[in-house]
C-alpha positions in Angstrom: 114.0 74.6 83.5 113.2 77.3 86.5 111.6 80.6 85.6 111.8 83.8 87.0 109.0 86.1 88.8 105.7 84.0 87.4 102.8 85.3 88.2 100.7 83.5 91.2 96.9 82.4 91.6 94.7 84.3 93.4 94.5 81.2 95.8 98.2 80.9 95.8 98.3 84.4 97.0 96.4 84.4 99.7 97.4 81.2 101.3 101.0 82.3 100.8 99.8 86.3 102.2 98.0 84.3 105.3 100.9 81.9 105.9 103.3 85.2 106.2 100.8 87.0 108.2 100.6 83.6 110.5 104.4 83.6 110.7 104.9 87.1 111.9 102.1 87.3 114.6 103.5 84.1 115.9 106.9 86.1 116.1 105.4 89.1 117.5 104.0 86.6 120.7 107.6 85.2 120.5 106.0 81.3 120.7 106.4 80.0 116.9 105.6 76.6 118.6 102.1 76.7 117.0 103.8 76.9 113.1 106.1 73.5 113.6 103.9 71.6 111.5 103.9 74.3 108.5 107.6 74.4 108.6 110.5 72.2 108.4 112.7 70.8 111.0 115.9 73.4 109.5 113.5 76.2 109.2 111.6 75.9 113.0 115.0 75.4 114.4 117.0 78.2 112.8 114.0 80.3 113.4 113.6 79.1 117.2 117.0 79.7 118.2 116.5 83.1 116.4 113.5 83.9 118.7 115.5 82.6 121.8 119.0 85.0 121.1 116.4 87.7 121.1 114.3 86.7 124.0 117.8 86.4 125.9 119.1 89.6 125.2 115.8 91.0 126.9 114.3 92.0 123.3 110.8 91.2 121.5 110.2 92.1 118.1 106.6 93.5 117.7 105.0 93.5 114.1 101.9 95.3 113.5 100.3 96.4 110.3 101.7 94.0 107.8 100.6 94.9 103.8 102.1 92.2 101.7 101.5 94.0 98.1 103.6 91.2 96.1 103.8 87.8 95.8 105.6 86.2 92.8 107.3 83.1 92.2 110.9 83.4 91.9 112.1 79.9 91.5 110.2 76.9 90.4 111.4 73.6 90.7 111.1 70.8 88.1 108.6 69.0 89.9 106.7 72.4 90.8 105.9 71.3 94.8 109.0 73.2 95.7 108.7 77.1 95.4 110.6 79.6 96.4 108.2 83.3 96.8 109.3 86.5 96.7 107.1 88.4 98.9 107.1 92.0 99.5 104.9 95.1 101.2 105.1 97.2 104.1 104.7 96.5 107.8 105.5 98.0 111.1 108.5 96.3 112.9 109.9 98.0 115.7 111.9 95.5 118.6 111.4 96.8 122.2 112.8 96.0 125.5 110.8 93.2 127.5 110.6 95.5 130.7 107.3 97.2 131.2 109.0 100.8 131.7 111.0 100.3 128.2 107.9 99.0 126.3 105.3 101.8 127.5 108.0 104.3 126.2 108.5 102.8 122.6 107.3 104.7 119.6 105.8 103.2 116.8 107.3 104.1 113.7 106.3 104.2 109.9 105.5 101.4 107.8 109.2 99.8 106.5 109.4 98.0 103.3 110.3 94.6 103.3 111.3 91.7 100.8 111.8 88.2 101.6 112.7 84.8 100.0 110.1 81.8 101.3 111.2 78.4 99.8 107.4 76.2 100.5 107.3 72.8 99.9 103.5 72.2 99.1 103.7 68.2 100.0 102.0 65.2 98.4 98.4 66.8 99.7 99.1 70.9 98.4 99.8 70.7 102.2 102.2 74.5 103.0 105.6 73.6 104.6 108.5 76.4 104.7 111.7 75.3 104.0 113.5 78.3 104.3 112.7 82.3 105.0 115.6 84.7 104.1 115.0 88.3 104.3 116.7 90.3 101.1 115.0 94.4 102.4 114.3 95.8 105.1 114.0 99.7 104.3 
């Protein structure tokens, strides 16, 4: 029977919190190449082609001062190796143009608040692997 919003380990927490933090500095270099083995084949290639629309239309997505202040379990499978996280905090995300002249004029904004949706599969070995990332908030 799957429960709602259980609480995490402190362990849990923070490998989930470094996973995230992982994820988006590997966005913000716009090569997630180096996360393949910590996600699955749907996940990398949704993501991938994501990265590549954006990277086509002349656009990079920098994130900068990420704060995830929540981490709760929203859906626990029967087995318990499949998770799916809602994590939530504060971070800058501001998408600039690729040319030189565009980026030296963007402004950094405030903090936004943001909520996502990570389904992790830990593996046979507690080994991280996301399934899917959807974003519910981005404020």
């Amino acid at each position: 029977m799957p429960h709602r919003y259980q609480r995490v380990t402190v362990a849990e927490r923070q490998a989930i919190t470094q996973l995230f933090q992982r994820y988006q500095a590997a966005w913000t270099s716009g090569d997630i190449g180096a996360l393949r083995p910590e996600m699955a084949a749907l996940a990398y290639t949704k993501n991938e082609a994501r990265l590549a629309k954006l990277t086509a239309r002349g656009k990079r997505e920098i994130i900068k001062n990420i704060r995830v202040r929540r981490v709760v379990v929203q859906r626990d499978q029967q087995n318990a190796r499949v998770r799916t996280y809602r994590i939530s905090g504060t971070m800058v995300d501001v998408v600039v143009d690729t040319t030189a002249y565009a980026h030296a004029r963007t402004r950094w904004h405030r903090a936004t608040y943001f909520k996502d949706e990570w389904t992790i599969d830990f593996g046979f070995a507690n080994e991280l692997r996301v399934m899917a990332i959807k974003p519910l908030l981005t404020i």
